[in-house]
N, C-alpha and C positions, 0 to 999 in steps of 0.2 A: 266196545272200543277196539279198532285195532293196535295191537302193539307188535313186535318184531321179537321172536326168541331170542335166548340167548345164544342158542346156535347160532341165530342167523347174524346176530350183530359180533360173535367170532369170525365166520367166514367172512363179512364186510371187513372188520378189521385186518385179518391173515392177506386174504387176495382182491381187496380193494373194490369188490363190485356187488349186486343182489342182483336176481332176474325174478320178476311176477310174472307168474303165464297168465293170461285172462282177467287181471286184477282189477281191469275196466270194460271186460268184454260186453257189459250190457248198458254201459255207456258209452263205448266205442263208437256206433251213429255217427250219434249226437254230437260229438266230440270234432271228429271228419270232418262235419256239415258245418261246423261255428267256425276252423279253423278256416275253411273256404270262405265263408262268407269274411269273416275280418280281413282276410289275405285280400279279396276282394274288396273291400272297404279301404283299405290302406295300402291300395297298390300303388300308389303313387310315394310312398316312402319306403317302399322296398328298394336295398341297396342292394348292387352287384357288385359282386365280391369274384375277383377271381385270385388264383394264389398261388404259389407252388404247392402249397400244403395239396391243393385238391389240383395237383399237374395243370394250375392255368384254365382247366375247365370251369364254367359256368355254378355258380351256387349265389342266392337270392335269400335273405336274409330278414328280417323285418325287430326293432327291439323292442320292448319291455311290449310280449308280445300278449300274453293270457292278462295284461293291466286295462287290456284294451277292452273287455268285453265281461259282462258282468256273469256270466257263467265261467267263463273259464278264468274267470278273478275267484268263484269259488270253489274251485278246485287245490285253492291253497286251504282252504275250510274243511276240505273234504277227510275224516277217520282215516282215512287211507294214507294220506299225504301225509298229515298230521305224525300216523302212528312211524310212518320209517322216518321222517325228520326227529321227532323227538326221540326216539330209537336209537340215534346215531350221533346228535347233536346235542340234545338238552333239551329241556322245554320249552325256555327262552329262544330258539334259537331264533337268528334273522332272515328274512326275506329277501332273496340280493337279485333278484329279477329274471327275466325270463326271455326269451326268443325263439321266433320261427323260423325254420331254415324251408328252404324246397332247394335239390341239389340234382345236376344234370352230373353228378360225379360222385367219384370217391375220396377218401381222405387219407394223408398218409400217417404213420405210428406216431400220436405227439401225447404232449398232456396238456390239457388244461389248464394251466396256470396263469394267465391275462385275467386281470383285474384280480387276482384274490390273493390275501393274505395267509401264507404258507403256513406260518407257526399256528394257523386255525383250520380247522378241519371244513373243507368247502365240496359239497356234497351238488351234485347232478344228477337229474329222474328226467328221463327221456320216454316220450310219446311217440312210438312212430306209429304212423296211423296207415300205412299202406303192408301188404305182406312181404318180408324183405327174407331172403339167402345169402349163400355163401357170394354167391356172381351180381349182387342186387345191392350189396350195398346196407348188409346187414352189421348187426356192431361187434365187434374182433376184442379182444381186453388181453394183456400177459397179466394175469394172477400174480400178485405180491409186487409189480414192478411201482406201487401207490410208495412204497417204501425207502425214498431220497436219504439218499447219504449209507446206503448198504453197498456191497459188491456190484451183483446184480441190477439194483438200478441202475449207479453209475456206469456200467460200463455200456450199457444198452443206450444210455443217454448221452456217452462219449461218441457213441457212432452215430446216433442220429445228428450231435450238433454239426455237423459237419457239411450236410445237405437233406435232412430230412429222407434219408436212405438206410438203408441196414445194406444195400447192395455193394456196395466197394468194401465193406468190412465182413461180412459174414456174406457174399453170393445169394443172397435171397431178394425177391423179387419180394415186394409187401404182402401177397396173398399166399405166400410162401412162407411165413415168420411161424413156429411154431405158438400156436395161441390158443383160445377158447374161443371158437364161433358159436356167437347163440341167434340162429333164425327167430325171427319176432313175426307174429301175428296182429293186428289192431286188437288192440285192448292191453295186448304185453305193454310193462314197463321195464326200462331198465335204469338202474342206481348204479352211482360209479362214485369214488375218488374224484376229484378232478387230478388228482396226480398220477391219477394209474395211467398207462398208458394204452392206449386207444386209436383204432383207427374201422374203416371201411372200404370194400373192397369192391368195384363198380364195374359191372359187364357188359351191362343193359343200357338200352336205351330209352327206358320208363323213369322218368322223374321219383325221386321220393319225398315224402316232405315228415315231417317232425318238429318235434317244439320241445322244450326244457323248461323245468322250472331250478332255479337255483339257490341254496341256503349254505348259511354256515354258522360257527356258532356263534355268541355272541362277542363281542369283545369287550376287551378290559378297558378301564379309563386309559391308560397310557398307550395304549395302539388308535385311541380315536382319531388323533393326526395324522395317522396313516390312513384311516378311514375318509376321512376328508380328502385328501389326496386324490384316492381313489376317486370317491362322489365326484370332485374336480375334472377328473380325466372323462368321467364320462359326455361331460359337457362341453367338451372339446367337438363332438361326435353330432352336437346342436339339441342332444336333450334339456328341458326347461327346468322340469321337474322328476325327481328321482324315482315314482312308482307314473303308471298310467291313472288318468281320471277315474275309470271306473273302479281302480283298485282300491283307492282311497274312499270313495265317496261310499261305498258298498259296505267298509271295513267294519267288523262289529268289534268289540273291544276284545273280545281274543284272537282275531286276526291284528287287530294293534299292537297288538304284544309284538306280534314280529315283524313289524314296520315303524316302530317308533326310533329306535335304533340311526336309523339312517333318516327318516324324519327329521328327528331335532338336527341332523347334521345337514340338508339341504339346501344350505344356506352358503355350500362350497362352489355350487354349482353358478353360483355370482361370478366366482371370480374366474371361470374357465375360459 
C-alpha cells in the first residue's frame, strides 16, 4: 500500500504542495492516449474560457473530466491516489471531481478557492501529460503562501486583489516572483493546497494539456448546507448530475466511500 511519510505530510503541511517524479511513468501512455480520445469524444462540450487570469488568451476546458471514462474513473482506485489523499485528508475523504484543461497560455499567481470550502482542507493532483519548463508553462508554487490569515499570505494577496499582478506593487513581471519552479515530465504528479498560491509561466507556442483530480475532507453535518450550495452552483454551469456516468456506474463500495457524501446531497442540483 502506498502511504505518504511523515516527512512528507510536514512538508505538505509547512509549504503547501508534494511533487512525485515518475509516479505514473509507466502509466503515462496510456493515460496521454485516453485523455485524447475523451477530449475527442466530448469536443463538442469543451468550453472556451478566456480570462484575464490567463491575459485573455485561449484555454479549453472540459468538466467532471476522468468521470467520463471508466479508466480514468479508476484512477481514483488507484494505491497511489488513494495513499496521498488519505495521507492528507482522512480516509473518508470526498471525491469533489475533476477537469481537463488544454491551454494555449499561462496563468497568473492565484489560488484556488472557487467552489470549496475553506475551513476544510481541499486538495489538487495534477496530471500534466506533455514535458513542461520554466518558458512552457510548467507549475510555479510560493511555499507556505497555503497559509490565509498570516503576514505573508495576506499581504501577497493584498497586491494580487487588485488586478491579478504583483507588478504595480513589487515591480515583478510573474515569471519574475521569487518562487519554486518544478519542470514536469509525463508521469510527474503534482499535489498542492488549493490555497497556495500558484501560477504558470507561458512562452511557447505548443499547447499543454493536463487534468486534476479534486478531494477534500469530509464534512460535518452542520456545513452540509453549504455543501448543497455548492452542488447548486454547479448546476447553474448545465451539469445534471454531480459525478460522470462512468464514475458511478464503475464505483465499487470503496470508491463509494468517497462519493456518497455528495450523492445523498444531489438532489440540489434541482433547484439550480
Amino acid at each position: 500500500m502506498f502511504e505518504l511519510t511523515e516527512q512528507q505530510k510536514r512538508f505538505f503541511e509547512t509549504f503547501g504542495y508534494l511533487v512525485f517524479k515518475g509516479l505514473f511513468a509507466q502509466e503515462a501512455e496510456k493515460i496521454s492516449r485516453v485523455f485524447d480520445e475523451t477530449i475527442a469524444k466530448h469536443e463538442g462540450e469543451l468550453v472556451e474560457w478566456r480570462h484575464r487570469a490567463h491575459a485573455n488568451e485561449r484555454r479549453q476546458f472540459l468538466a467532471q473530466f476522468i468521470d467520463r471514462d471508466e479508466y480514468l474513473s479508476s484512477l481514483i482506485d488507484d494505491e497511489r491516489i488513494l495513499g496521498i489523499y488519505k495521507g492528507l485528508l482522512g480516509d473518508d475523504f470526498i471525491y469533489r471531481g475533476s477537469d481537463a484543461n488544454i491551454f494555449n497560455c499561462g496563468t497568473c499567481w492565484h489560488s484556488d478557492t472557487y467552489g470549496a470550502l475553506l475551513k476544510y482542507r481541499n486538495v489538487k493532483i495534477i496530471f500534466y501529460l506533455d514535458s513542461l519548463g520554466p518558458d512552457s508553462g510548467c507549475f510555479r508554487v510560493l511555499p507556505g503562501s497555503q497559509h490565509f490569515g498570516d503576514r505573508f499570505s495576506n499581504k501577497i494577496q493584498s497586491f494580487l486583489r487588485k488586478n491579478d499582478s504583483l507588478l504595480d506593487d513589487l515591480g515583478l513581471q510573474d515569471h519574475e516572483v521569487p518562487a519554486q519552479v518544478i519542470p514536469t515530465e509525463p508521469g510527474d504528479i503534482v499535489v498542492f493546497d488549493f490555497r497556495v498560491k500558484h501560477a504558470t509561466c507561458f512562452a511557447s507556442q505548443r499547447q499543454r494539456r493536463m487534468f486534476t483530480i479534486c478531494a477534500a475532507e469530509r464534512l460535518r453535518e452542520e456545513d452540509i448546507p453549504a455543501l448543497r450550495q455548492e452542488i447548486a452552483a454547479t448546476g447553474k454551469h448545465g451539469i445534471k448530475t454531480y459525478y460522470g456516468e462512468a464514475m458511478v456506474r464503475t464505483a465499487s463500495p470503496q470508491r463509494m466511500l468517497h462519493l456518497q457524501q455528495c450523492l445523498d446531497n444531489e438532489d440540489a442540483l434541482q433547484g439550480a
